[in-house]
PQR file of N, CA, C, O and H, with PARSE charges and radii, in Angstrom:
ATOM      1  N   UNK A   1       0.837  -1.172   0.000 -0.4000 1.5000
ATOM      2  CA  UNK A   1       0.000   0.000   0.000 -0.0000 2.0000
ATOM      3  C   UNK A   1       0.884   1.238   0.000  0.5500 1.7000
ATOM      4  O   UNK A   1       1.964   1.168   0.586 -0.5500 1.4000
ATOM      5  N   UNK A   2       0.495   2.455  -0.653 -0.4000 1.5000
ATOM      6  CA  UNK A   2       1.405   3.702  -0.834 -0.0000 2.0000
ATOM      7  C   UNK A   2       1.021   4.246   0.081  0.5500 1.7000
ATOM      8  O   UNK A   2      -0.085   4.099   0.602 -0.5500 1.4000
ATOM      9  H   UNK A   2      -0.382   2.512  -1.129  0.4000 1.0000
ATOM     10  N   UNK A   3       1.883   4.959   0.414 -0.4000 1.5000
ATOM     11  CA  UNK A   3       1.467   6.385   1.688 -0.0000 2.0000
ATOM     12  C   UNK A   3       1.982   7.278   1.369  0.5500 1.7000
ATOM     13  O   UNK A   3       2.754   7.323   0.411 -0.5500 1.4000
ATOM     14  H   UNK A   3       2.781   5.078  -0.009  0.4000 1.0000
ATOM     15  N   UNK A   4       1.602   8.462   2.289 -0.4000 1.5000
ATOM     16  CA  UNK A   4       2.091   9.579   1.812 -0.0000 2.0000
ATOM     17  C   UNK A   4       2.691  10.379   3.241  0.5500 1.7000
ATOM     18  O   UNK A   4       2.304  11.495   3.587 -0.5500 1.4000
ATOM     19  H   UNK A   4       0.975   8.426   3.067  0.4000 1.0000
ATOM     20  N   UNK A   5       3.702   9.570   3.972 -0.4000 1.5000
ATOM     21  CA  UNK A   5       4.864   9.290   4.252 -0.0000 2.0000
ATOM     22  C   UNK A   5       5.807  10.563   4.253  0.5500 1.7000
ATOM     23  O   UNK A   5       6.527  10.974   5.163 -0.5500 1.4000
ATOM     24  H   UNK A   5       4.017   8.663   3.691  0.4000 1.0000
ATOM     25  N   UNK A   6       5.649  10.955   3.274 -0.4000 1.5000
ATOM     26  CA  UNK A   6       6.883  12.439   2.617 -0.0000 2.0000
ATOM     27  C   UNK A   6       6.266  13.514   3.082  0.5500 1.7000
ATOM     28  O   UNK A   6       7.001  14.413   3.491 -0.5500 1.4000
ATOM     29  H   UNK A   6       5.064  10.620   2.535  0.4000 1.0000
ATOM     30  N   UNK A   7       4.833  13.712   3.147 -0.4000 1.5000
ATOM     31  CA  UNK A   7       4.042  14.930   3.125 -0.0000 2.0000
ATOM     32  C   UNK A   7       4.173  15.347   3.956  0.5500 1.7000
ATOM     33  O   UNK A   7       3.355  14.874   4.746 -0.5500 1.4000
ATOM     34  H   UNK A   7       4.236  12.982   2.815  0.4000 1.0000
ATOM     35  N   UNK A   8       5.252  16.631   4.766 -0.4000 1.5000
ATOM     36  CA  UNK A   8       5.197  17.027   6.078 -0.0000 2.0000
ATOM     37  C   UNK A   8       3.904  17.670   6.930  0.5500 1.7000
ATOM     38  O   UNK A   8       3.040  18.334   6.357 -0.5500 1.4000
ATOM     39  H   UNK A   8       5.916  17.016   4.124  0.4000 1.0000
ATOM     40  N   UNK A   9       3.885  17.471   7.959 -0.4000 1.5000
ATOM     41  CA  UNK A   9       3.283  17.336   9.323 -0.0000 2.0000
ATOM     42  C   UNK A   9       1.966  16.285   9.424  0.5500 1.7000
ATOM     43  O   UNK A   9       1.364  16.123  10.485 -0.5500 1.4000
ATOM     44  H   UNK A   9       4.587  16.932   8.424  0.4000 1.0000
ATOM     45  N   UNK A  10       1.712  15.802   8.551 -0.4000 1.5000
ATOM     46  CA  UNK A  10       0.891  14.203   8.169 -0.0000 2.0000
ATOM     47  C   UNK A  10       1.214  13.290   8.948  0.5500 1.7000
ATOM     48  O   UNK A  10       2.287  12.763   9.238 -0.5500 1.4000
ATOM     49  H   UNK A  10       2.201  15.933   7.689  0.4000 1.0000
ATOM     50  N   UNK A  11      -0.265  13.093   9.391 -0.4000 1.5000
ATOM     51  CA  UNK A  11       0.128  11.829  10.812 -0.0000 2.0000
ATOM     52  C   UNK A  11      -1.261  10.787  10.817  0.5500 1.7000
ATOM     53  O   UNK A  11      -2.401  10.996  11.231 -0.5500 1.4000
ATOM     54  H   UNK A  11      -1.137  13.521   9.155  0.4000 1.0000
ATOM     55  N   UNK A  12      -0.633   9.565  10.163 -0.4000 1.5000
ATOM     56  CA  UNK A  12      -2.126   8.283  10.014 -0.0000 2.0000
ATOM     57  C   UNK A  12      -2.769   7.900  11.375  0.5500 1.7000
ATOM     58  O   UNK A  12      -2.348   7.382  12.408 -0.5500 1.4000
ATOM     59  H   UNK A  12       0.294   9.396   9.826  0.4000 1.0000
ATOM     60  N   UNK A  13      -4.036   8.399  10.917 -0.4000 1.5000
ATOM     61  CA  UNK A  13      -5.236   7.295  11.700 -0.0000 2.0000
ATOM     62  C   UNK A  13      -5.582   6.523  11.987  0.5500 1.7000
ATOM     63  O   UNK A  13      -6.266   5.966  11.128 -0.5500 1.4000
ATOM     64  H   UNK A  13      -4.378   8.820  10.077  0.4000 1.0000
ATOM     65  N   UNK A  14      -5.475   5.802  13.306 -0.4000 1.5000
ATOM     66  CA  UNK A  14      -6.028   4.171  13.276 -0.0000 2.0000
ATOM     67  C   UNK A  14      -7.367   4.111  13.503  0.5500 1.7000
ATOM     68  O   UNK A  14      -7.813   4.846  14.383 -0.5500 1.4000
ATOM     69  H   UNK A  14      -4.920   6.254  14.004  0.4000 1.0000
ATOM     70  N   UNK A  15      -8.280   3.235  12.767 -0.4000 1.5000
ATOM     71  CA  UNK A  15      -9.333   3.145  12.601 -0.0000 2.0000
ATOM     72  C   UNK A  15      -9.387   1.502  13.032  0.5500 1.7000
ATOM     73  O   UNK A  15      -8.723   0.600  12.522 -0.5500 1.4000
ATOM     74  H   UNK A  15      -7.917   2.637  12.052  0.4000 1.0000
ATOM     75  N   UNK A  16     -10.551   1.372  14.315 -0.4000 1.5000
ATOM     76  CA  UNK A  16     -10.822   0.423  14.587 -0.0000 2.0000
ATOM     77  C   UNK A  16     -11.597  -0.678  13.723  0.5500 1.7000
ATOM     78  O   UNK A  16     -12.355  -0.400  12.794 -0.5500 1.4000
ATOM     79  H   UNK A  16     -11.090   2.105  14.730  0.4000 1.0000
ATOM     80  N   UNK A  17     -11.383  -1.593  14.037 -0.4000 1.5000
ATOM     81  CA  UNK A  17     -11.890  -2.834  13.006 -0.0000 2.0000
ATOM     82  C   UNK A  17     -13.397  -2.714  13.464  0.5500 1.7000
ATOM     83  O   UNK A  17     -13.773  -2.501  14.616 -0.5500 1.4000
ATOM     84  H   UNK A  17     -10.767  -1.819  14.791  0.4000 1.0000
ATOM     85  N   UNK A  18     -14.082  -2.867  12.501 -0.4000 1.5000
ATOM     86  CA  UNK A  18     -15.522  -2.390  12.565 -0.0000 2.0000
ATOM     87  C   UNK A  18     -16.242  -1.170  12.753  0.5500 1.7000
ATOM     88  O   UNK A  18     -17.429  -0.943  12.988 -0.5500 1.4000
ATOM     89  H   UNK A  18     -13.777  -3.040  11.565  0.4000 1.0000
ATOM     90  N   UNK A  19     -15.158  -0.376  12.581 -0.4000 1.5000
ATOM     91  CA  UNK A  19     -15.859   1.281  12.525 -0.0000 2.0000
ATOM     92  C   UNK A  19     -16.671   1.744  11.603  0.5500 1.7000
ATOM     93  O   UNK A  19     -17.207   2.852  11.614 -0.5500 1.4000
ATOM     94  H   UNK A  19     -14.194  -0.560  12.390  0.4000 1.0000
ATOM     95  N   UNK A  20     -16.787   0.856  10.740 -0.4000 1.5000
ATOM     96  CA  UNK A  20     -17.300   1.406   9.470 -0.0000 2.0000
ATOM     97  C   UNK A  20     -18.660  -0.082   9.212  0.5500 1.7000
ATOM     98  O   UNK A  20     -18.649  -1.295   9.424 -0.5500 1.4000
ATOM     99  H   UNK A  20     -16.352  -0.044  10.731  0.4000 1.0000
ATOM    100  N   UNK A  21     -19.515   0.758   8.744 -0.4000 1.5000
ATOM    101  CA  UNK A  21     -20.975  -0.727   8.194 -0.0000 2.0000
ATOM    102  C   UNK A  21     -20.359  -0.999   6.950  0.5500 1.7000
ATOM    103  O   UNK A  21     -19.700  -0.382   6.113 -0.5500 1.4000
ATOM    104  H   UNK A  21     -19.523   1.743   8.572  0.4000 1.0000
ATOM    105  N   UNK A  22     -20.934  -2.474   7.173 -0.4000 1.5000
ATOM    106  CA  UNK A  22     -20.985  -2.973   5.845 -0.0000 2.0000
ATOM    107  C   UNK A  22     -22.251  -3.112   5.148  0.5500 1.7000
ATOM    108  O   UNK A  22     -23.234  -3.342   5.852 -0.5500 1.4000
ATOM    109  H   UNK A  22     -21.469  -2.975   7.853  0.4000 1.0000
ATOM    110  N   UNK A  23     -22.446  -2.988   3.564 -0.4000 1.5000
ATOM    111  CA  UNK A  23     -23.579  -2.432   3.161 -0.0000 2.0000
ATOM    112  C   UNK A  23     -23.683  -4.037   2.980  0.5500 1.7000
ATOM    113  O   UNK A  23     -22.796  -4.882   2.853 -0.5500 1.4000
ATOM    114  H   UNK A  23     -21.648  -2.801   2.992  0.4000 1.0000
ATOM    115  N   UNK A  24     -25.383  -4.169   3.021 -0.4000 1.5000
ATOM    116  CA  UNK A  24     -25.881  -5.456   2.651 -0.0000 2.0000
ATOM    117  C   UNK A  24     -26.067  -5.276   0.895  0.5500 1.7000
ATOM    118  O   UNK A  24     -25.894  -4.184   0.354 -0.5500 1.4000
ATOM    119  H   UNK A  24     -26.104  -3.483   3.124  0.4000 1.0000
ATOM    120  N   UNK A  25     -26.363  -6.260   0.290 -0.4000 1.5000
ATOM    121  CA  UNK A  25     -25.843  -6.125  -1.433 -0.0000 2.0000
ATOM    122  C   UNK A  25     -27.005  -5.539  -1.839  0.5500 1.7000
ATOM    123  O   UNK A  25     -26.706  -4.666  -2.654 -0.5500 1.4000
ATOM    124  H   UNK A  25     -26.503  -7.147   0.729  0.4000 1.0000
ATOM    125  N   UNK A  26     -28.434  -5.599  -1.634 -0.4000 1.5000
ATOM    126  CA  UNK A  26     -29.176  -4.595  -1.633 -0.0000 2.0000
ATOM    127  C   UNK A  26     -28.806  -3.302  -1.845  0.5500 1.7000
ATOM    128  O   UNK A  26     -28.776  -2.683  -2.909 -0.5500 1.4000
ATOM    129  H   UNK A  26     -28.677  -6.308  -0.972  0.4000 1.0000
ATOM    130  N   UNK A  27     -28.509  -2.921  -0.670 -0.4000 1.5000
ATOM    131  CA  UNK A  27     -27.843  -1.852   0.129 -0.0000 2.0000
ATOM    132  C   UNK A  27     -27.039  -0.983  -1.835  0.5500 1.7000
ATOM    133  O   UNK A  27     -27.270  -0.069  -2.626 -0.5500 1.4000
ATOM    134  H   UNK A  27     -28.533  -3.423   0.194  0.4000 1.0000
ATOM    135  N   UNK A  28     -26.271  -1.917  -1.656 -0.4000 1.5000
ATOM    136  CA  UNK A  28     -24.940  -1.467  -2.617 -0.0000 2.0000
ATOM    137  C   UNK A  28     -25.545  -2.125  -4.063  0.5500 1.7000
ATOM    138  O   UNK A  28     -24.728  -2.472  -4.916 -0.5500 1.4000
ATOM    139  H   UNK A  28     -26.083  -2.659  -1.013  0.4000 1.0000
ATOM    140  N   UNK A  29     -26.712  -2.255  -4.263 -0.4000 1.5000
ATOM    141  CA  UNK A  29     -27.752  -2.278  -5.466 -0.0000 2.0000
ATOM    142  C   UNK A  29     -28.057  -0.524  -6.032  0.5500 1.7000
ATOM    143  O   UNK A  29     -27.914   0.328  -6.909 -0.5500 1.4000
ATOM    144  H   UNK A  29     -27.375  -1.974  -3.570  0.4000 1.0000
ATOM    145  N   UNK A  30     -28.668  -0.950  -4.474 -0.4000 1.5000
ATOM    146  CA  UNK A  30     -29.115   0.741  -4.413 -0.0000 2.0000
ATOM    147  C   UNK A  30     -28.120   2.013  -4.968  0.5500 1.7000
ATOM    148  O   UNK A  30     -28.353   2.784  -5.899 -0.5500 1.4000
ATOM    149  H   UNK A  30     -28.783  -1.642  -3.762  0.4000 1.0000
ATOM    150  N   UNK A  31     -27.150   1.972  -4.234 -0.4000 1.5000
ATOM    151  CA  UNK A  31     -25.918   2.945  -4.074 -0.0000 2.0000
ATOM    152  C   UNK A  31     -25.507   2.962  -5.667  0.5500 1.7000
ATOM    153  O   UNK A  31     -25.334   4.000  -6.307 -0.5500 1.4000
ATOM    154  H   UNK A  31     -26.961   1.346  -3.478  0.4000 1.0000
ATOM    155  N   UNK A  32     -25.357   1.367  -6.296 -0.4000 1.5000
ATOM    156  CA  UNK A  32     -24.774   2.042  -7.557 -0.0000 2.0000
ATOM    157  C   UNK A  32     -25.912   2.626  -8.958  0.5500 1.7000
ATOM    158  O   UNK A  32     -25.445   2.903 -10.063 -0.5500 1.4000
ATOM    159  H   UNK A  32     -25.497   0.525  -5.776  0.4000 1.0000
ATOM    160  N   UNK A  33     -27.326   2.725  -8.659 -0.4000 1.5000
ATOM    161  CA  UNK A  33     -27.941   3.998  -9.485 -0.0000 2.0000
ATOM    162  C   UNK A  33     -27.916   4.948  -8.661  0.5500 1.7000
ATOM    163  O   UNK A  33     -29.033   5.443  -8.811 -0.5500 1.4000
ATOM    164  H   UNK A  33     -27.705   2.500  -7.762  0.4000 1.0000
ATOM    165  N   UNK A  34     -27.410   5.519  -7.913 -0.4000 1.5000
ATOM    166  CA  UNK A  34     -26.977   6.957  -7.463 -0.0000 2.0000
ATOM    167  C   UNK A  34     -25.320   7.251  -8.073  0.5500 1.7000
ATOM    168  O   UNK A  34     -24.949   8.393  -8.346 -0.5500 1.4000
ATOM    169  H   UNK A  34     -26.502   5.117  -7.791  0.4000 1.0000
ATOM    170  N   UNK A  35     -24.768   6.504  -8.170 -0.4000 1.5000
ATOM    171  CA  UNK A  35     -23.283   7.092  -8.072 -0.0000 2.0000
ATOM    172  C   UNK A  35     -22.686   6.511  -8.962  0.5500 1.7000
ATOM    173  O   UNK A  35     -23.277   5.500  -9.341 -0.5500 1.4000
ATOM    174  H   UNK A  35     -25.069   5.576  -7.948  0.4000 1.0000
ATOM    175  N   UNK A  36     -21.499   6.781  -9.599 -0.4000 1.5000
ATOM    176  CA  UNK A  36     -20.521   6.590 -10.626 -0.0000 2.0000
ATOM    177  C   UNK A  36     -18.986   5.232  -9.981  0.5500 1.7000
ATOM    178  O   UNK A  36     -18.043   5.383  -9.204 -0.5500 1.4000
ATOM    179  H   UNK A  36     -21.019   7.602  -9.291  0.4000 1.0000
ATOM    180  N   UNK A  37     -19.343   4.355 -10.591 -0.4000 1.5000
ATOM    181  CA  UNK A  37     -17.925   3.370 -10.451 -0.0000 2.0000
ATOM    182  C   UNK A  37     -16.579   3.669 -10.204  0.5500 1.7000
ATOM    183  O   UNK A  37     -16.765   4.849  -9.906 -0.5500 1.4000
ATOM    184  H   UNK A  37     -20.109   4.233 -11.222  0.4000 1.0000
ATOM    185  N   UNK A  38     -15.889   3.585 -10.141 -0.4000 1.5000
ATOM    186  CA  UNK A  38     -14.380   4.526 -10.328 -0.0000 2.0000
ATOM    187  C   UNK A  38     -13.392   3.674  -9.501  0.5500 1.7000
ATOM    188  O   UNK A  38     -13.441   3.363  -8.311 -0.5500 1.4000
ATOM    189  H   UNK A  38     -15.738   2.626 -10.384  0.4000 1.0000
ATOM    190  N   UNK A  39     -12.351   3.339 -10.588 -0.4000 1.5000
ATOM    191  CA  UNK A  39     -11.269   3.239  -9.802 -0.0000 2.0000
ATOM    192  C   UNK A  39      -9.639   3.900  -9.820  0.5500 1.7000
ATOM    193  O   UNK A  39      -8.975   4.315 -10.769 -0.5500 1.4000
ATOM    194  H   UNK A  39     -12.310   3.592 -11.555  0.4000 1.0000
ATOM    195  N   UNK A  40      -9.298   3.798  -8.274 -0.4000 1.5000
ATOM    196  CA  UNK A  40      -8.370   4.834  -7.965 -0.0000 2.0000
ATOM    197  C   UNK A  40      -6.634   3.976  -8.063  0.5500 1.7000
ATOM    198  O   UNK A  40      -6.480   2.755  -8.086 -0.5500 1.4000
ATOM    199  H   UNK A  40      -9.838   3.461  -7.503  0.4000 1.0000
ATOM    200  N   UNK A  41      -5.653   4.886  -8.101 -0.4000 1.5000
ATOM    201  CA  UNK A  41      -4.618   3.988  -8.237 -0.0000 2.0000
ATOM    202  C   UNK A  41      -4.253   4.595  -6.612  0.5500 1.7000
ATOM    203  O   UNK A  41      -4.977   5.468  -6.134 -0.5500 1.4000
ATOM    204  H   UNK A  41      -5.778   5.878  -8.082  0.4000 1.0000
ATOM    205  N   UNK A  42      -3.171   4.089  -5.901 -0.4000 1.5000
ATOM    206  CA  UNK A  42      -3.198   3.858  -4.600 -0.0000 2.0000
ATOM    207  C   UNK A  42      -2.332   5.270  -3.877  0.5500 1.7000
ATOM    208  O   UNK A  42      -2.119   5.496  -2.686 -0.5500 1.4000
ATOM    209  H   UNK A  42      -2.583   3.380  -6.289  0.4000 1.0000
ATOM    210  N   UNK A  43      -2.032   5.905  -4.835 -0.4000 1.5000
ATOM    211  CA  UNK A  43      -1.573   7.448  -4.238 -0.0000 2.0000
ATOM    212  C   UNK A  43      -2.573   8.607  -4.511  0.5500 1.7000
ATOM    213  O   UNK A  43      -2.253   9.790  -4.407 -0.5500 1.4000
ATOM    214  H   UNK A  43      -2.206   5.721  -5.803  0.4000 1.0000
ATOM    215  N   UNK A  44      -3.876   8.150  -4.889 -0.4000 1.5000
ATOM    216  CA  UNK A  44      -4.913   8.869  -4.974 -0.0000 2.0000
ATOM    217  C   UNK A  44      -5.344   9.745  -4.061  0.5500 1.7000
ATOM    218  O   UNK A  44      -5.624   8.934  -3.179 -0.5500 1.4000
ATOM    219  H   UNK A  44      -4.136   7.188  -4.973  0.4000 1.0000
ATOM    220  N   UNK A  45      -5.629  10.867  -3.569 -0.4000 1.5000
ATOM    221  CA  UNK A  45      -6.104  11.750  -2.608 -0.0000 2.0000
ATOM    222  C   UNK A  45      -7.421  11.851  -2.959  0.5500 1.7000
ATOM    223  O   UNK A  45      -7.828  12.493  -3.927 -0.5500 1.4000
ATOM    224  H   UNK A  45      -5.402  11.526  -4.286  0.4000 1.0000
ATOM    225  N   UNK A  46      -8.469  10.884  -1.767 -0.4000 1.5000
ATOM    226  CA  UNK A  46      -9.851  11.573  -2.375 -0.0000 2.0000
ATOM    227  C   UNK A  46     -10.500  12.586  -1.606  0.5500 1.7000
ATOM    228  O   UNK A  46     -11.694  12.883  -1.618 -0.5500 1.4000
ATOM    229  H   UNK A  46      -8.138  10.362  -0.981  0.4000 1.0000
ATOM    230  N   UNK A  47      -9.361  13.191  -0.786 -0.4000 1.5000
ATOM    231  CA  UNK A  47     -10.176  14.501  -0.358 -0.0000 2.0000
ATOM    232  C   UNK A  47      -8.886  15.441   0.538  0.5500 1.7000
ATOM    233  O   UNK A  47      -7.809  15.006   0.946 -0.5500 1.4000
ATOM    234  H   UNK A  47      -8.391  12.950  -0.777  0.4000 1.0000
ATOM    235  N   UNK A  48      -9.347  16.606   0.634 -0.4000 1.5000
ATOM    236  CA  UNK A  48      -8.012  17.300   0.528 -0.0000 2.0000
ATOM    237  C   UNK A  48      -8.694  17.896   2.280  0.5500 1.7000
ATOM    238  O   UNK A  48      -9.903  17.876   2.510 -0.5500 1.4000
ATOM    239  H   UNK A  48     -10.222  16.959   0.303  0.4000 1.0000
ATOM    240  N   UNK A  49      -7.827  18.300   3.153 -0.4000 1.5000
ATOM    241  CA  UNK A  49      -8.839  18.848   4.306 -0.0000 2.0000
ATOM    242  C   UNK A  49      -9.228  20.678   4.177  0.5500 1.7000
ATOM    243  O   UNK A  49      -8.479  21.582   3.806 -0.5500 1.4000
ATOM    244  H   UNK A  49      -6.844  18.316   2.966  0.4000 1.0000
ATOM    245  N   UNK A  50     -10.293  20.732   4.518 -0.4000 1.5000
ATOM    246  CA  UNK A  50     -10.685  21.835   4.161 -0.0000 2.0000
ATOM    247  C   UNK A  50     -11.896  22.059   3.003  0.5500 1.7000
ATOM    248  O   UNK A  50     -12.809  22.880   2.925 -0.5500 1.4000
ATOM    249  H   UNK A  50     -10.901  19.998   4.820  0.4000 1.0000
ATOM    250  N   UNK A  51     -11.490  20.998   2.188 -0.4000 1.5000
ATOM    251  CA  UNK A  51     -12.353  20.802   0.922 -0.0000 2.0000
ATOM    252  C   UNK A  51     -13.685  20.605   1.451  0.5500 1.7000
ATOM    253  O   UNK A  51     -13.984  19.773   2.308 -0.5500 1.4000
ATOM    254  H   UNK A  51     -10.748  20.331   2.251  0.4000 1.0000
ATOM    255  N   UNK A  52     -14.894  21.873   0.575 -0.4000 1.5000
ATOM    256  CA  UNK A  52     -16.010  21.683   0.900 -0.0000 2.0000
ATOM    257  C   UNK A  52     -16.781  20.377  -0.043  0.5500 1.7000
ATOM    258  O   UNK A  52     -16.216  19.546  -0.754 -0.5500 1.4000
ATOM    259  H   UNK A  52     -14.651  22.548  -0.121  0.4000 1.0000
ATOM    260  N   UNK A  53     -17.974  20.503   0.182 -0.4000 1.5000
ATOM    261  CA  UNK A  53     -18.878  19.172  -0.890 -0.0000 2.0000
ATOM    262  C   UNK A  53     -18.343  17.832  -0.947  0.5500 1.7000
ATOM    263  O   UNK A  53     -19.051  17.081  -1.618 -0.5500 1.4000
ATOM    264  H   UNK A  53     -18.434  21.178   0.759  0.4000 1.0000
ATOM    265  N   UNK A  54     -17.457  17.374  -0.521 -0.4000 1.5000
ATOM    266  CA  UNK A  54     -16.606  16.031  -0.345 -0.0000 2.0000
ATOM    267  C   UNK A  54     -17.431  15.054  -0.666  0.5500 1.7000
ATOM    268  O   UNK A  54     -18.531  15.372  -0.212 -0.5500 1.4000
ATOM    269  H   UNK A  54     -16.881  17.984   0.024  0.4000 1.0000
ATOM    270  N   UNK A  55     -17.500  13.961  -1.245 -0.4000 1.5000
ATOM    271  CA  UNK A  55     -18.079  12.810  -2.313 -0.0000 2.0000
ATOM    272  C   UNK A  55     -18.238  11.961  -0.541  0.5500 1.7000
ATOM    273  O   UNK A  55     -17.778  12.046   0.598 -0.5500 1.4000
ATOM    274  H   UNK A  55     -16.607  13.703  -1.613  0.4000 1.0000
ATOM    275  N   UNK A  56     -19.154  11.221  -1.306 -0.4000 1.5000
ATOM    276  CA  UNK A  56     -19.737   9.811  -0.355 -0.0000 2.0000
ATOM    277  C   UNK A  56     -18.565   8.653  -0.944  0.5500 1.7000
ATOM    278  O   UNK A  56     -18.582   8.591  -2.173 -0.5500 1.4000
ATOM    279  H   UNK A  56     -19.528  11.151  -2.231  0.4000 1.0000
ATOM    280  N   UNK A  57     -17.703   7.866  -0.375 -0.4000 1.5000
ATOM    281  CA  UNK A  57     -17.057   6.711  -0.962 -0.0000 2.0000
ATOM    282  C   UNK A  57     -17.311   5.648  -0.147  0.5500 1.7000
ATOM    283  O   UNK A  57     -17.193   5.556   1.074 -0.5500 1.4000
ATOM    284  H   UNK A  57     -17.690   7.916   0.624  0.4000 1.0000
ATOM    285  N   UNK A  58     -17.894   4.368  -1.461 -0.4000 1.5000
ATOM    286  CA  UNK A  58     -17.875   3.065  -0.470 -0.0000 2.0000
ATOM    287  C   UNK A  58     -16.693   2.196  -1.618  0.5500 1.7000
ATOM    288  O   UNK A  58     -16.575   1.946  -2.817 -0.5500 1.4000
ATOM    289  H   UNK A  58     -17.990   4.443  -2.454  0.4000 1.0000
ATOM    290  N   UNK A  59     -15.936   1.958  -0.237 -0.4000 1.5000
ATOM    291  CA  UNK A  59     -14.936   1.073  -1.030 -0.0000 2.0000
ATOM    292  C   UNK A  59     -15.486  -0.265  -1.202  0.5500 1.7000
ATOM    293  O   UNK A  59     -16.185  -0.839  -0.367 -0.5500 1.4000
ATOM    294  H   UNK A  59     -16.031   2.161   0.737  0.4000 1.0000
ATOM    295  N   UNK A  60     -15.046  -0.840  -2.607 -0.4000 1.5000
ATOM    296  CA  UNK A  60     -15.701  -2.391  -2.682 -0.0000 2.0000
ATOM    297  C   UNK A  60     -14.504  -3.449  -2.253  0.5500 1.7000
ATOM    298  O   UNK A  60     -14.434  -4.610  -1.852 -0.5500 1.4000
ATOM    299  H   UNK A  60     -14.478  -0.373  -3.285  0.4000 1.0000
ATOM    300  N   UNK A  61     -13.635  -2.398  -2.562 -0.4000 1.5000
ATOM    301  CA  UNK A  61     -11.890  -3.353  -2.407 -0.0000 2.0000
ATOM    302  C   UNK A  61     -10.731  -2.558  -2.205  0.5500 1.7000
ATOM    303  O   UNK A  61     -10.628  -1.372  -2.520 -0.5500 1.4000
ATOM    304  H   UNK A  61     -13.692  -1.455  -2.888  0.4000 1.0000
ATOM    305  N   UNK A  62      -9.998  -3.153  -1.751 -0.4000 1.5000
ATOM    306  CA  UNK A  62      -8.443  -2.558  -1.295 -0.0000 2.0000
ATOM    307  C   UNK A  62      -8.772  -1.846   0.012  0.5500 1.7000
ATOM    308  O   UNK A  62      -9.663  -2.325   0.715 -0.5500 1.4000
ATOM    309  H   UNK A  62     -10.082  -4.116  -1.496  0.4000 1.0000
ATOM    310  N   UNK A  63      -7.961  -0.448   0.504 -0.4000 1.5000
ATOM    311  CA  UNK A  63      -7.975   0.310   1.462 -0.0000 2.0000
ATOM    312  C   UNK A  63      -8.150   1.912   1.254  0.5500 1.7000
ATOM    313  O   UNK A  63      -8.327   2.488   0.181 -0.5500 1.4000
ATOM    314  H   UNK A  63      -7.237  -0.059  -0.066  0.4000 1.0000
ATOM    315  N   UNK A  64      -8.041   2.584   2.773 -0.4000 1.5000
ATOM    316  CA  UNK A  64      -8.148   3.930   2.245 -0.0000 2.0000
ATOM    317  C   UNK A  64      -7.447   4.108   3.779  0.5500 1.7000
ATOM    318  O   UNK A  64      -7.917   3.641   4.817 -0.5500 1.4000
ATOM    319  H   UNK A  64      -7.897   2.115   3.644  0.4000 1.0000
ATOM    320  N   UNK A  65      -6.205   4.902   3.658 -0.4000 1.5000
ATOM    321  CA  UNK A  65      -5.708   5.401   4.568 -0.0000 2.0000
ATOM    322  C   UNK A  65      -5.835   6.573   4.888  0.5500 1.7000
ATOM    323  O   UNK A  65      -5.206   7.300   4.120 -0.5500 1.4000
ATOM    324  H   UNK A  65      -5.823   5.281   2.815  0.4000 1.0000
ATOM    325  N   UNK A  66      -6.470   7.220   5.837 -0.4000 1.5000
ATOM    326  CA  UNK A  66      -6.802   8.430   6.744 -0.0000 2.0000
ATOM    327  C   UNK A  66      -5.414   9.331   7.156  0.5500 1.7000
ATOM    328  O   UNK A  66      -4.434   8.688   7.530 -0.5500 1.4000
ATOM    329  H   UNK A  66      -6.981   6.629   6.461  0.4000 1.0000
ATOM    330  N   UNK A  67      -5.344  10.532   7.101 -0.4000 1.5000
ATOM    331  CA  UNK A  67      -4.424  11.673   8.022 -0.0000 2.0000
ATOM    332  C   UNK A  67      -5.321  13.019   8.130  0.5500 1.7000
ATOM    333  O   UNK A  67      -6.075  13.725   7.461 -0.5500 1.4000
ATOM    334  H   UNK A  67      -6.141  11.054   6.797  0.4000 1.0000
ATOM    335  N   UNK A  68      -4.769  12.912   9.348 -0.4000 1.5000
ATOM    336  CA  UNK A  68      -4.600  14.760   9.877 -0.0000 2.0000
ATOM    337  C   UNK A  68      -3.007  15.505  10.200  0.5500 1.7000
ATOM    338  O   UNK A  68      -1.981  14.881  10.473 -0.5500 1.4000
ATOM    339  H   UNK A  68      -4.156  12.339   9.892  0.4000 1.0000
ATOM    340  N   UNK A  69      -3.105  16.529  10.117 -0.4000 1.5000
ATOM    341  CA  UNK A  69      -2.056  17.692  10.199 -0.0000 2.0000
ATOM    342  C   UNK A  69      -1.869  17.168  11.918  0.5500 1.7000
ATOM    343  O   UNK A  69      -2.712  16.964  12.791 -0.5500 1.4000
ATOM    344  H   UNK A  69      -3.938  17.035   9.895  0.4000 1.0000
ATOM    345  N   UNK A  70      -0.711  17.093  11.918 -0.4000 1.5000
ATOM    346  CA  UNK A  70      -0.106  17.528  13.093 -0.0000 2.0000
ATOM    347  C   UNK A  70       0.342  18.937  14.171  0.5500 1.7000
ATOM    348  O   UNK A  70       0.897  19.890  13.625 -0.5500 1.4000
ATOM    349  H   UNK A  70      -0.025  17.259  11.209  0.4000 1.0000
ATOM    350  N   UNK A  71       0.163  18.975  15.165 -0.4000 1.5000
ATOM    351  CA  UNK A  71       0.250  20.774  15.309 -0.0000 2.0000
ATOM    352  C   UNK A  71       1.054  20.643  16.619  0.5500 1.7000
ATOM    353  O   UNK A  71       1.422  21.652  17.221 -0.5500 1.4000
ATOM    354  H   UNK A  71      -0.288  18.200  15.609  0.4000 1.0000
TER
END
């Protein structure tokens, strides 16, 4: 997995195992006539902090690693 490691004052999140629902396939029936498919390559930024309107993402596969600024 890539990180972004280099980016000064960037500091990863641990996210507990089960913090997040899992959609029942229904569920993620539903979700994909609302929203667009897409896939990301693994140094992707899908959201910058500060950034207003920020997208809904359900991952189907791989990961998504979290940071905040350090102070």
């Amino acid at each position: 997995m890539a990180t972004f490691e280099g980016l000064a004052g960037l500091q990863p999140f641990s996210v507990p195992s089960g913090a997040y629902v899992k959609l029942s396939s229904d569920q993620l029936i539903s979700a994909t006539r609302c929203g667009i498919h897409r896939t990301y390559t693994s140094t992707t930024r899908l959201y910058h902090q500060s950034e207003r309107g920020a997208d809904l993402y359900i991952v189907l596969s791989g990961s998504v690693q979290t940071f905040g600024l350090t102070r």
